[in-house]
C-alpha positions in Angstrom: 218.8 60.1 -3.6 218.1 56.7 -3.7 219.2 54.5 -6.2 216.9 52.1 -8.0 218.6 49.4 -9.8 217.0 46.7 -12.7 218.4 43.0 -12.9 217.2 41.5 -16.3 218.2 37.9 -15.5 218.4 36.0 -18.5 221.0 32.7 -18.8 222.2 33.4 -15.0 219.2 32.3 -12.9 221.3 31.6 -9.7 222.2 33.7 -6.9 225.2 31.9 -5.9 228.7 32.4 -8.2 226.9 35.5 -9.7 229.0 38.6 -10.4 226.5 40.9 -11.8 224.2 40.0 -8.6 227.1 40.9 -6.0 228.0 44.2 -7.8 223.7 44.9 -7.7 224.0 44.4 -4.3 227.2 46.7 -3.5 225.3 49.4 -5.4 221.9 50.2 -5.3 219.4 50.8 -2.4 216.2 49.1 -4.1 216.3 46.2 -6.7 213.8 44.7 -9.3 214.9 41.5 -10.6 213.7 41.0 -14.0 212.6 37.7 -15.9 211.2 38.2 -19.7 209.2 35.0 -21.5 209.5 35.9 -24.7 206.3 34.4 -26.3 208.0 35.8 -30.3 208.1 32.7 -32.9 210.9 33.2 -35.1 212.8 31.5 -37.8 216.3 30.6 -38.6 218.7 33.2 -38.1 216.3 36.0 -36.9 217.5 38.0 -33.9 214.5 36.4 -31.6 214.6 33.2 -29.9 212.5 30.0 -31.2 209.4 29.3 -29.6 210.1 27.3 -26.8 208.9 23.5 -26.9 206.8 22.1 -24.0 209.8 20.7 -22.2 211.8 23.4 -22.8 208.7 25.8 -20.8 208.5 23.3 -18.1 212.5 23.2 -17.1 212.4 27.1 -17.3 209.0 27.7 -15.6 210.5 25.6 -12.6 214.2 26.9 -12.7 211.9 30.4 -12.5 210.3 29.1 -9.4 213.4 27.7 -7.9 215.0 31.3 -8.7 212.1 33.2 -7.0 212.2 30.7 -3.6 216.1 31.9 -3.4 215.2 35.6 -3.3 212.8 35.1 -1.4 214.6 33.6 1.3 217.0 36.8 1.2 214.0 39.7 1.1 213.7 39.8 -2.6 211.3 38.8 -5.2 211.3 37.8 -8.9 209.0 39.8 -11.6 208.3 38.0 -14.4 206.8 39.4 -17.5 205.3 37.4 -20.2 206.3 39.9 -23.2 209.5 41.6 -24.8 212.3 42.7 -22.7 212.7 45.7 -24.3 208.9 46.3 -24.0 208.9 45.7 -20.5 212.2 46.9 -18.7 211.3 50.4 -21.2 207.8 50.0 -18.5 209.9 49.8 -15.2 212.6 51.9 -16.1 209.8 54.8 -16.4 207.5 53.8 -13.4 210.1 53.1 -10.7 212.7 55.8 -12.1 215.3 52.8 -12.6 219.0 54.6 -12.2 221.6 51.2 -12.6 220.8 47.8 -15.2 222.3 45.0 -14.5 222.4 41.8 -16.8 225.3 39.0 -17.8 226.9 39.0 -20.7 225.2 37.1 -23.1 226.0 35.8 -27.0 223.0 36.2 -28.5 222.4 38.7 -31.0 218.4 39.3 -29.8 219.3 39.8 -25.8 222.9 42.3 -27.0 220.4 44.0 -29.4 218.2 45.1 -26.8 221.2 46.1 -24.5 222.6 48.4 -26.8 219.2 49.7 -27.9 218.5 50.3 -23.8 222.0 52.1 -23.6 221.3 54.1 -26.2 217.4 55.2 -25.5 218.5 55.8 -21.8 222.2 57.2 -22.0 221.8 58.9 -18.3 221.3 55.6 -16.5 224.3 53.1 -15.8 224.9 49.8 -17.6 226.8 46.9 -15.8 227.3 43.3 -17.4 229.5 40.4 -16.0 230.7 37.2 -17.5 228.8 34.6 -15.1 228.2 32.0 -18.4 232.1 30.8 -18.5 235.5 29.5 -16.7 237.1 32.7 -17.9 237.3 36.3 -17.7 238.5 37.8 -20.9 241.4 39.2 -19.5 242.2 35.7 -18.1 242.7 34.1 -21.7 245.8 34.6 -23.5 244.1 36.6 -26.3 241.8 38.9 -26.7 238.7 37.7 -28.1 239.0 39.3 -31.8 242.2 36.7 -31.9 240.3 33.4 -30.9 242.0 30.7 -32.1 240.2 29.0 -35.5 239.6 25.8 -33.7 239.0 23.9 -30.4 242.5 21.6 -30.6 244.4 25.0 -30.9 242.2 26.4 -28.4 242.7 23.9 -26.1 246.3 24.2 -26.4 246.5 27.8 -25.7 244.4 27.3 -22.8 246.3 23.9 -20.8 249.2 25.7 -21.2 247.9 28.1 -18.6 247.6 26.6 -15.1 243.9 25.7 -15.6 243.3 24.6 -11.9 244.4 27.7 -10.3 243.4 30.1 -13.6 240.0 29.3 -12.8 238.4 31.5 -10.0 236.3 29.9 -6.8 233.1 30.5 -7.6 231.8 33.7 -5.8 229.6 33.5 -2.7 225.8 33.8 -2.3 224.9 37.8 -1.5 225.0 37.8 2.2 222.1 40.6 1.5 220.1 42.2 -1.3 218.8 45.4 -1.5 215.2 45.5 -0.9 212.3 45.1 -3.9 210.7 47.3 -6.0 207.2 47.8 -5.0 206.3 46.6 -8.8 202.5 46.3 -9.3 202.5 42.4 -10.3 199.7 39.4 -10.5 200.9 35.7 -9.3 203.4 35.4 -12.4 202.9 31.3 -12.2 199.1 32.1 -12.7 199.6 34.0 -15.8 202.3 31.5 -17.1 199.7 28.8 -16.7 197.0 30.8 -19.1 199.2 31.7 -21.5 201.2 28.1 -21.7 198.1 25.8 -21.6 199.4 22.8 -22.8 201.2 20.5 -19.9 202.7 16.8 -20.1 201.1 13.6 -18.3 204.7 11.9 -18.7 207.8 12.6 -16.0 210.4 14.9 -17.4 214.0 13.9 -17.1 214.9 16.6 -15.6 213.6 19.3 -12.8 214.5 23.1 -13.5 216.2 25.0 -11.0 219.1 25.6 -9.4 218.4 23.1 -6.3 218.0 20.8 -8.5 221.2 21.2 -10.5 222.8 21.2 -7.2 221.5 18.1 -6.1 222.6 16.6 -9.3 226.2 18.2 -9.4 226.8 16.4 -5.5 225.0 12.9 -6.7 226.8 12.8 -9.3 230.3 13.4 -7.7 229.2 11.2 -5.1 229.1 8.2 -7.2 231.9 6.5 -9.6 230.6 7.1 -12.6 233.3 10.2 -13.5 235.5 7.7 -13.3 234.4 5.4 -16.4 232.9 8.7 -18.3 234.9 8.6 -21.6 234.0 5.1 -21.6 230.2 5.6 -21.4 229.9 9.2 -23.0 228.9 8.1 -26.5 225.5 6.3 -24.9 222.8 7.1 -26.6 219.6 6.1 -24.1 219.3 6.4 -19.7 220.7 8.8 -17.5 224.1 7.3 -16.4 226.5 7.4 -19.6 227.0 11.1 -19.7 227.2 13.8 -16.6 224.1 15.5 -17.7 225.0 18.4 -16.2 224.0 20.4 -19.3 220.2 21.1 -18.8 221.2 23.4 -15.3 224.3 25.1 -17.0 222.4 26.1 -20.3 219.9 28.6 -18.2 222.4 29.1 -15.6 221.0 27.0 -12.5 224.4 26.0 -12.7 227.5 27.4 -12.6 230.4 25.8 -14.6 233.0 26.5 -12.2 231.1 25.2 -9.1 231.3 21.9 -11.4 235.1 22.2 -12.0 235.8 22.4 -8.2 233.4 19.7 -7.5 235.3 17.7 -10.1 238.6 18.7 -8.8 236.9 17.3 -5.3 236.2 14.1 -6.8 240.0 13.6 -7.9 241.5 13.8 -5.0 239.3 11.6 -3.4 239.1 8.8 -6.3 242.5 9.4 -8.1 242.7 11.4 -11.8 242.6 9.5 -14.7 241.3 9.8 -18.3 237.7 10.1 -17.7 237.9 12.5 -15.4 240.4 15.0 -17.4 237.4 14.2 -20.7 235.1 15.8 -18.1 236.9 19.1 -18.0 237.7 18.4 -21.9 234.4 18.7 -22.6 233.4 21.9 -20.3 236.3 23.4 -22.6 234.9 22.5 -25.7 231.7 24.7 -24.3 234.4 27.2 -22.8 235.6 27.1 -27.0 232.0 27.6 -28.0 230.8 30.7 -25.8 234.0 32.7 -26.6 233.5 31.8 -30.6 230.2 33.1 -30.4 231.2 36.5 -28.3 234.3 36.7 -31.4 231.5 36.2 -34.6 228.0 37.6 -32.8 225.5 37.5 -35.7 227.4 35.5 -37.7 226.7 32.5 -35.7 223.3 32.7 -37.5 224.4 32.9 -41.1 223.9 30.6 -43.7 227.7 30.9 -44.6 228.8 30.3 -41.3 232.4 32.2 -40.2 233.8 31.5 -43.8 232.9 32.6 -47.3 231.3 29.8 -49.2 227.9 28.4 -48.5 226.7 25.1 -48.1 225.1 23.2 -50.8 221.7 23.0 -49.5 218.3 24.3 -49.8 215.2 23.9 -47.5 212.3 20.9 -49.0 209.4 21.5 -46.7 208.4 18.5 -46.4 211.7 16.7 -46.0 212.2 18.6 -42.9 208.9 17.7 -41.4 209.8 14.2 -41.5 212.8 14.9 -39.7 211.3 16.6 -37.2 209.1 14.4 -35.9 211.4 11.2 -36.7 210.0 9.4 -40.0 213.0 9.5 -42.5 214.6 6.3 -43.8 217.2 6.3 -41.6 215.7 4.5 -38.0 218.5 5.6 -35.8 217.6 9.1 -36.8 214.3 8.7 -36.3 214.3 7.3 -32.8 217.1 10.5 -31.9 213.9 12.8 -33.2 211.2 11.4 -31.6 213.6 11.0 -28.2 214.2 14.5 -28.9 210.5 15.5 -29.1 209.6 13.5 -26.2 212.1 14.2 -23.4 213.3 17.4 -24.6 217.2 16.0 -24.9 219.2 14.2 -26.4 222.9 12.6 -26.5 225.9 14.5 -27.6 226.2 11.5 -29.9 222.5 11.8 -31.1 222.6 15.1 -32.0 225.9 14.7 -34.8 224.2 12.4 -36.0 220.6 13.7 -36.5 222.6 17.3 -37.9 225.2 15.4 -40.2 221.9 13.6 -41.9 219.5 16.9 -41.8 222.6 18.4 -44.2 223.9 15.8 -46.2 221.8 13.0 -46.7 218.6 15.6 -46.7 220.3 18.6 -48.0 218.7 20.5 -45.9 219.4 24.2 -44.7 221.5 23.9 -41.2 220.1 26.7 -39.8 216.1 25.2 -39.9 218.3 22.3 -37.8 219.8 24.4 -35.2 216.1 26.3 -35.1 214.4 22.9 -34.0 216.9 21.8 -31.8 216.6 25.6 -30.3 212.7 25.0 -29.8 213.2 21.4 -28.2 216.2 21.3 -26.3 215.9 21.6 -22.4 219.4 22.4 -22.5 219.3 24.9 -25.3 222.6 27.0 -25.4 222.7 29.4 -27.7 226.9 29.6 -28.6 227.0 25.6 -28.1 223.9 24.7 -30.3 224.5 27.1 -33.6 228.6 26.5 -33.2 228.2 22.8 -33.2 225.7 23.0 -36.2 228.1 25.0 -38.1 230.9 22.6 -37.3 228.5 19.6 -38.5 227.9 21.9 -41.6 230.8 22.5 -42.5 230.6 26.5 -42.0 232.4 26.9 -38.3 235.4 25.8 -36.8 236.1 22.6 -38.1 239.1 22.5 -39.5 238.5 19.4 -41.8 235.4 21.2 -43.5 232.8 19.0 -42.2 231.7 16.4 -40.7 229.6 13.5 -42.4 228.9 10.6 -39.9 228.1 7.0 -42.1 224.9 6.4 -40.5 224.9 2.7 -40.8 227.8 2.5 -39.4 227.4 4.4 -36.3 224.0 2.3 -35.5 226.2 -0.5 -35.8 228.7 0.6 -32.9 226.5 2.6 -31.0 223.3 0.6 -31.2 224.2 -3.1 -32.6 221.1 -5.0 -31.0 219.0 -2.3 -31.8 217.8 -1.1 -28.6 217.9 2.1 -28.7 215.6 1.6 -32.3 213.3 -0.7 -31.0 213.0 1.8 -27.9 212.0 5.1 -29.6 211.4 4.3 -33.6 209.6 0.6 -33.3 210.6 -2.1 -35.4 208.7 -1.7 -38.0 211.4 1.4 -38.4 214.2 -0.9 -39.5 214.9 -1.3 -42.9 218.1 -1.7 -45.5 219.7 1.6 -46.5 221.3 0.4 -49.5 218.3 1.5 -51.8 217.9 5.1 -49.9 218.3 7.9 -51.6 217.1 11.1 -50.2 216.7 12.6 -53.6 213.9 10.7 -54.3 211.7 12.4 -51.3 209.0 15.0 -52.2 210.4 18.5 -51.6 
């Protein structure tokens, strides 16, 4: 009999360094392979993901299209549905008689609802799930999950006391073959995508989607010095050299985070080690922190509380928020992060404390409408990274000083002192004295 099998690709859209692809291909005789656009518009904390912004839908429509050209060139092709997962893999499963699923393990409480809502409604057909999003396996870590440590500096201590260059695996090889495809009944998906996402951009985006071109980037980068003056440069707010910017590919999965570490670990040898280079891997384990803190606390990564027991102080002013969405509050360097933000769908790690420590205490403003926008705009959207960073900024997650409450004047003052980056993205007409601000004087 053969076996059918059903790859829901999700935040893995690769085919290199892909576990859940390999054991797909080891086991079934005929393949569909899966892509669900959501097109739901949600609030904070709901189960669904945020609408996605315009830059956000033009880095995944061509990460889709660089996905589809690699299956292609090994006999495969790439269904993509414009509707709910559940909706349509419930379709397949009954048309094509579907025996194996396949996905990666994912944090988020939408995509885990539907699995567990698939396993139940079809209990005869068998469930596989990988961990392709991390450096780890679980049984790699010195603790199960359940006992995560209650901060990254703990964390990271745990961790470096293992032998992180040989604890984390090669990244696994291409499929030398996949099974063949599903004879699935499907218009030109790009068509479709184009008539339900009308709107496009006349400006250049800075980044193209896809796994190629993640690749590209991963090798440029490596093949230049800049790793070596990286914790010099990583607090830059504006361009495209200060920071790796390897985040836009590893968010959806183009990119796999160990094919960066051994790329890294290339560059060391060659160059030399020093502390820039050792901030690099620093920072891929503060992400490392973040996916496994959102695997331990699931839907309470969308809770007003947070991991602990007290709430924030903060209510949501309508109009207050709008302002900081689209960049007119009376702080200017938070206003040229928002309308960076809106324009190029990122924005520096830097940037982004800064815009989420004034969206909660100088606005007083729920965090979880924050983490919702940043979800909607932000090419390189992560789901455990963005909502675990904005509880750490809100003083609900894993900081374990509370909160953290940046002094905007004087971070303009060390990070932007001529006001470039101001005059860039706000205007001047932007700058003015904070002495006299007071948020609670805006309308709410």
């Amino acid at each position: 009999m053969q076996k059918v099998g059903l790859f829901w690709f999700n935040h893995d859209l690769r085919i290199d360094d892909n576990a859940t692809l390999l054991r797909a291909a080891a086991e079934v005789d005929t393949l569909i392979c899966l892509y669900c656009a959501d097109t739901a518009k949600t609030g904070p904390g709901s189960r669904q993901p945020a609408e996605l912004s315009l830059r956000r839908r033009e880095f995944l429509f061509e990460s889709l299209q660089d996905l589809e050209a690699q299956l292609n060139r090994h006999g495969q092709k790439l269904v993509v549905r414009i509707q709910p997962p559940l909706e349509a893999i419930a379709q397949l499963i009954t048309v094509h008689n579907v025996s194996h699923i396949y996905r990666s393990n994912h944090v988020g409480s939408y995509e885990n609802t539907i699995w567990t809502i698939l396993r139940k409604r079809y209990g005869m057909l068998t469930f596989t799930q990988c961990h392709t999003h991390t450096l780890f396996e679980p049984s790699q870590l010195p603790f199960a999950i359940d006992q995560l440590p209650s901060s990254f500096s703990k964390f990271r201590r745990v961790v470096e006391k293992m032998d992180i260059n040989s604890g984390i695996a090669e990244p696994l090889p291409t499929p030398t073959s996949l099974p063949k495809p599903a004879l699935v009944a499907d218009l030109a998906w790009q068509k479709r995508w184009h008539e339900y996402f009308t709107q496009s951009s006349d400006s250049p985006a800075l980044f193209r989607g896809g796994a190629s071109a993640g690749r590209r980037h991963l090798e440029n980068y490596f093949g230049s010095r800049r790793a070596s003056d990286y914790k010099a440069t990583r607090n830059g707010l504006d361009g495209m050299d200060y920071s790796t910017k390897f985040s836009p590919w590893l968010a959806n999965g183009s990119l796999s985070t160990r094919h960066i570490v051994r790329q890294l670990q290339g560059y060391e040898e060659r160059a030399g080690a020093n502390d820039s280079t050792y901030w690099i891997l620093f920072e891929l384990l503060w992400r490392e922190y973040f996916q496994w803190y959102g695997h331990k606390y699931q839907q309470r990564l969308f809770t007003f509380s947070g991991i602990g027991n007290s709430t924030p102080i903060t209510s949501f002013y309508p109009e207050r928020f709008k302002k900081w969405c689209v960049g007119n509050t009376p702080y200017a360097i938070i206003n040229a992060c928002m309308r960076q933000l809106n324009a190029t769908g990122y924005l520096s790690n830097r940037g982004r404390q800064l815009a989420a420590s004034c969206f909660v205490h100088e606005l007083g403003l729920d965090w979880r409408h924050g983490a919702t926008y940043f979800e909607q705009q932000l090419v390189d959207y992560d789901v455990a990274s963005n909502w675990g960073n904005w509880q750490y900024l809100a003083g609900v997650g894993a900081d374990p000083r509370g909160h953290r409450h940046f002094d905007l004047q004087k971070q303009a003052q060390i990070y932007d002192p001529d006001n470039h980056f101001v005059h860039r993205w706000a205007g001047e007409d932007s700058l003015q004295p904070l002495d006299s601000v007071d948020a609670a004087d805006w309308p709410i």
